[in-house]
N, C-alpha and C positions, 0 to 999 in steps of 0.2 A: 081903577086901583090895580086889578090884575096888570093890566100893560105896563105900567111904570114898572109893575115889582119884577115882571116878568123880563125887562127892556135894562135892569139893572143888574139882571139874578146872573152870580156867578154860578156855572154847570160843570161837572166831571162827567163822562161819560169812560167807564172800565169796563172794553170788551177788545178780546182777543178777533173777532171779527170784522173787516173794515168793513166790507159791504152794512151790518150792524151798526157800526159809529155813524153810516153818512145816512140811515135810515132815519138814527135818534135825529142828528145835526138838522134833520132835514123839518123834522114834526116841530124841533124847539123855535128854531128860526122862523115857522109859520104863527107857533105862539107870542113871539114877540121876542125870543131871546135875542142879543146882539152876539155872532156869530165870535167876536173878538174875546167875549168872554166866555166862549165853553172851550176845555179842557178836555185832552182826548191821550187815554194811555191803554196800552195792549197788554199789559202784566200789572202784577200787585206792586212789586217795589215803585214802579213809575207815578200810579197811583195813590201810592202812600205819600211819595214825595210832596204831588201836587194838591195834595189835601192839604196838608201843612205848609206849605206855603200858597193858596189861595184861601184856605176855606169855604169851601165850593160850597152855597146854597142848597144847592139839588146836586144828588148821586143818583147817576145810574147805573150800577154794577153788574154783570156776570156773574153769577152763583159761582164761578169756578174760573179762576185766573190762573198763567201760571208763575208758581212762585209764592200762592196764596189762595183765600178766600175772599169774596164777597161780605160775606159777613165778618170777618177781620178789620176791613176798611171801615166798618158802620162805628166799630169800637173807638176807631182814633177820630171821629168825629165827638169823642168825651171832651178832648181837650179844646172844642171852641171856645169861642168868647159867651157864645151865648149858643149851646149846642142843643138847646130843643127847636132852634127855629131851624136845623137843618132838616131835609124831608130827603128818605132813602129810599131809592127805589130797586130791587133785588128783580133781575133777570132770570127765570130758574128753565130746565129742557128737560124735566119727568118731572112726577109727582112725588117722588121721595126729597126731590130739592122742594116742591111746592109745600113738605109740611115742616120741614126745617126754618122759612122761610115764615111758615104762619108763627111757629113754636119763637121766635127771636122777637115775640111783639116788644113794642116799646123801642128795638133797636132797625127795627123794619115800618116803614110808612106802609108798602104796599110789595105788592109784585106779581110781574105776569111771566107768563110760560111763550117760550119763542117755540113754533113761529108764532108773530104777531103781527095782527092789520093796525096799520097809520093811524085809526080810526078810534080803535080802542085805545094805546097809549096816549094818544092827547086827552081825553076822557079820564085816565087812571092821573096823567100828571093834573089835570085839573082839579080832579076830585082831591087830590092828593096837597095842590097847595091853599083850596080851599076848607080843607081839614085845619090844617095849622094857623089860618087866618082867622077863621071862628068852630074852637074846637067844640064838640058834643057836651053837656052836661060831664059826662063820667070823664072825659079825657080832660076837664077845666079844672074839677078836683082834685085829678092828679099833680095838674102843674101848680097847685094853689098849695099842695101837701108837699112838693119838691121846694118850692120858696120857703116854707117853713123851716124843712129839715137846713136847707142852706143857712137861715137865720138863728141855726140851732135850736129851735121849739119844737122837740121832737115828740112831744105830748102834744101838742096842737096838728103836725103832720100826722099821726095815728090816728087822731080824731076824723081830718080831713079825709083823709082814707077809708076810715069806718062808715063816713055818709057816701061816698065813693061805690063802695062794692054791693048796695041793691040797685046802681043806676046802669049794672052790665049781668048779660046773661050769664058772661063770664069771666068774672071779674080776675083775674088769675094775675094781670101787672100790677091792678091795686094790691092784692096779695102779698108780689114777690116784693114792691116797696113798703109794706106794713112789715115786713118780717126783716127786711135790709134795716128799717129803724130799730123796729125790736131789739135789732142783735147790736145798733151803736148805744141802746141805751142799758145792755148788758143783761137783758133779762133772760131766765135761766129754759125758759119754755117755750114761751111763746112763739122764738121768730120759729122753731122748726113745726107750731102747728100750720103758722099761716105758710109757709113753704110748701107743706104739705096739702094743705088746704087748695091755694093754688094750682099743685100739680092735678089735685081729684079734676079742675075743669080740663086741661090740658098737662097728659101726662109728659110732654115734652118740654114744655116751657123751662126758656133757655133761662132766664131770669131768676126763675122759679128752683131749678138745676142749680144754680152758680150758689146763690144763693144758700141753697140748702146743704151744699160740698162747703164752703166758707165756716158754715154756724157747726158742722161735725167735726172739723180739724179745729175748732177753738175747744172741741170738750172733749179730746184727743179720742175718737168714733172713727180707730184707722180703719178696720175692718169696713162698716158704714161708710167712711169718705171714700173707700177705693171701690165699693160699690157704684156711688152716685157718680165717679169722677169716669168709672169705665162706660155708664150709660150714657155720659156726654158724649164722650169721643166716640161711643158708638153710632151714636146719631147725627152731632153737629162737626166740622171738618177740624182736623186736628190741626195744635197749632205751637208754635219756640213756647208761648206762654204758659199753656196747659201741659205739655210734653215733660216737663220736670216734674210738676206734680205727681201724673200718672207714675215716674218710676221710683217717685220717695215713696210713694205710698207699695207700690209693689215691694219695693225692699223691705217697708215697715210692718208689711202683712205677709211677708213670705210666699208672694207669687211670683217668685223668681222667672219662672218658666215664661211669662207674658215679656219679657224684655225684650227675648228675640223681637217679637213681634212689632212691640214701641222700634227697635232699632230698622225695621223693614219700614212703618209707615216714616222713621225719620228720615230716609233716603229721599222720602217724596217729596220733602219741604223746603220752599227755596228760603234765602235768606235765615240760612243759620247760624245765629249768633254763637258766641265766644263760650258764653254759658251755657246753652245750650247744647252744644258741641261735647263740652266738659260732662254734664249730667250724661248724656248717652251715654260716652264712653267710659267713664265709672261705673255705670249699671250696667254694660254688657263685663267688664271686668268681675265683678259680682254674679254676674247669670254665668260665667265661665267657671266661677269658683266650684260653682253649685254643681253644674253638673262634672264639673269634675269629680265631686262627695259623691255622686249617683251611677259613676264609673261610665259615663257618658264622652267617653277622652276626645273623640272625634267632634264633638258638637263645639265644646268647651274650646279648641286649638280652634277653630273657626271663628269664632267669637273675639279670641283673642287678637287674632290678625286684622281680623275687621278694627275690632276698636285700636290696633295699633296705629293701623293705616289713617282713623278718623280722628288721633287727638290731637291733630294738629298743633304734632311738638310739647303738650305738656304735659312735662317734666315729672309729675306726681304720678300720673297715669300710665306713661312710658315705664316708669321705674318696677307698679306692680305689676304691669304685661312681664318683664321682662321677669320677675320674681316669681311668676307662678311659672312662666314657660321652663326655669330649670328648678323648679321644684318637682315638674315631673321630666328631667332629663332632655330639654328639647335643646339645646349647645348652640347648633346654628341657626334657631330661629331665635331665641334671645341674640346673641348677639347680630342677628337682622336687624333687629328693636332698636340695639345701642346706635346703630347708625344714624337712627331719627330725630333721637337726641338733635333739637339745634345747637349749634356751634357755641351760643351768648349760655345755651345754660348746663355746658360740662364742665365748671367748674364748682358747682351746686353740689348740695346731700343725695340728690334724689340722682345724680350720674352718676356718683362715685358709690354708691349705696349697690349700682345696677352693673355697674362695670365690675363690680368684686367681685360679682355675688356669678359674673360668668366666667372672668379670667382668675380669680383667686386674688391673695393680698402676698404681696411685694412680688414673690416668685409668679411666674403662671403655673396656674392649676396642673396638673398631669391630662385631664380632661380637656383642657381646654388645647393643650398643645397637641393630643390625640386630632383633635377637631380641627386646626390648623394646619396641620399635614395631610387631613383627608382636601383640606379645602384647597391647598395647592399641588395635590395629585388632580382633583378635577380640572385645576385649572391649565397643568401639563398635558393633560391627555384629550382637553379641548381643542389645544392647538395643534397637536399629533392630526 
């Protein structure tokens, strides 16, 4: 049984090291995989790709790609046809990736720490597919309580869960799914005991976590969500999805000052979307505001220039860069600003709103012609 399954199993292998890819290639192909069907990419986007268009069976990821995470990739295995018979296997190089990697149960089969003997990974993939082929009592109930909640019998999934959690020392997935149903059946208590409950086995658990930041922003607990949502990022790898959240919630609790920071770890992440892009740069326009109110004027003009440089042209964004830079006097770095303006959108409110408010309306400003004379003395005396 293994051979065939093995001898048909599509494979990804996401690792930025080839010597690493030809080690995997090398253990799979002695398991029986056919060599034509494993899939090999050296960054996250390449990986993403080939998930969604093969639906690789078996994953085996690098805790750390670049452009992404490991655990990022396990998430877009939601959308299979059939995503519990995918098996993930997580690559980690310390022991602080080793308990991120435990903390993500449910979304993690297994994982081992590089370096690693030949010896043992065929042993962990073994174990690992024959987990999924006949799973334990407590992981049977789960997937018997998951058919449920898909059938919508969310009171028969809560039950199944309830005989679930004495069949584990620690039951913390049955948990975070007891408490995911709770919250679709809208009850007012429950899902955040069992979340919490959960966490008492593993105070990390990723599920556990999501979970519990989901059921506080439904009963508007901003102070509470931006707690739970800062302990995520503080432990599991920041990510386009999470990274809006973190700054609604900093604007909605008044931790203005953490933006900087969101905008430092957004530099690091590849593949940023439209939105994403958008959310930072409005919250750093907002953390500029602020520290402007705290006479912090140096922090705030930095801020500004960054988020000008990152909004990639839009237009709402550009307009209050440009609005706060001459509200405290700055002439020629707003109109720096107006230059970014693209071309398709100055004929818009948010140009002509930004263009006034630096050259004045019909006449030019006095100020602004002041500022135009200095800018082509520099430009005479450049050539001099």
């Amino acid at each position: 049984m293994l051979a065939t399954l093995f001898s048909n199993m599509q494979v990804l292998i996401a690792d930025p090291s080839m010597a690493s890819r030809a080690s995997f290639i090398k253990i799979l192909t002695q398991l029986g995989v056919n060599e034509n069907n494993i899939s090999i990419a050296d960054d996250f986007i390449m990986a993403s790709v080939l998930i969604k268009k093969h639906e690789p069976k078996l994953i085996i990821s690098e805790y750390e790609l670049d452009g992404g995470s490991g655990l990022d990739l396990s998430e877009l295995t939601a959308l299979y046809k059939n995503p519990k018979e995918k098996i993930f296997l997580l690559v980690t190089v310390n022991s602080a990736q080793t308990l991120v990697a435990q903390a993500a149960e449910g979304d993690v089969d297994c994982f081992f720490i590089k370096p690693f003997a030949a010896n043992h990974i065929e042993r962990v993939i073994l174990e690992s597919v024959k987990a999924k082929i006949e799973p334990n009592p407590y992981l049977k109930k789960i997937d018997l309580a998951l058919e449920h909640a898909t059938a919508k019998k969310l009171d028969l999934a809560i039950q199944t869960l309830n005989e679930a959690i004495p069949l584990h020392s620690k039951p913390a997935l049955a948990l975070a799914y007891r408490g995911s149903f709770e919250f679709l059946k809208r009850l007012v208590q429950e899902p955040e005991k069992s979340y919490l409950e959960g966490l008492g086995y593993n105070e990390i658990h990723y599920r556990c976590l999501v979970g519990l930041l989901e059921f506080l922003q439904s009963q508007s607990r901003w102070d509470d969500s931006y707690s739970v949502v800062k302990r995520i990022s503080n432990i599991f790898p920041l990510n386009t999805k999470r990274l809006p959240v973190l700054l609604t919630l900093a604007i909605k609790t008044g931790n203005i000052d953490d933006i900087q920071q969101y905008y430092e770890s957004f530099l690091t992440l590849g593949n940023k979307d439209e939105i994403v892009v958008k959310y930072i740069c409005a919250g750093m326009v907002i953390c500029a505001k602020h520290f402007f109110k705290i006479k912090e004027n140096e922090r705030a003009f930095k801020l500004l220039w960054n988020a000008a440089h990152g909004a990639a042209g839009n237009p709402s964004i550009l307009r209050e860069i440009v609005l706060s830079y001459m509200d405290h006097g700055k002439i020629a770095e707003a109109d720096q600003v107006l230059e970014l303006f693209p071309i398709s959108t100055r004929k818009g409110n948010d140009y002509w709103t930004a263009q006034t408010a630096v050259q004045g309306v019909g006449e030019m400003s006095s100020a602004y012609i002041d500022y135009l004379k200095v800018k082509v003395d520099k430009k005479g005396t450049s050539k001099k």
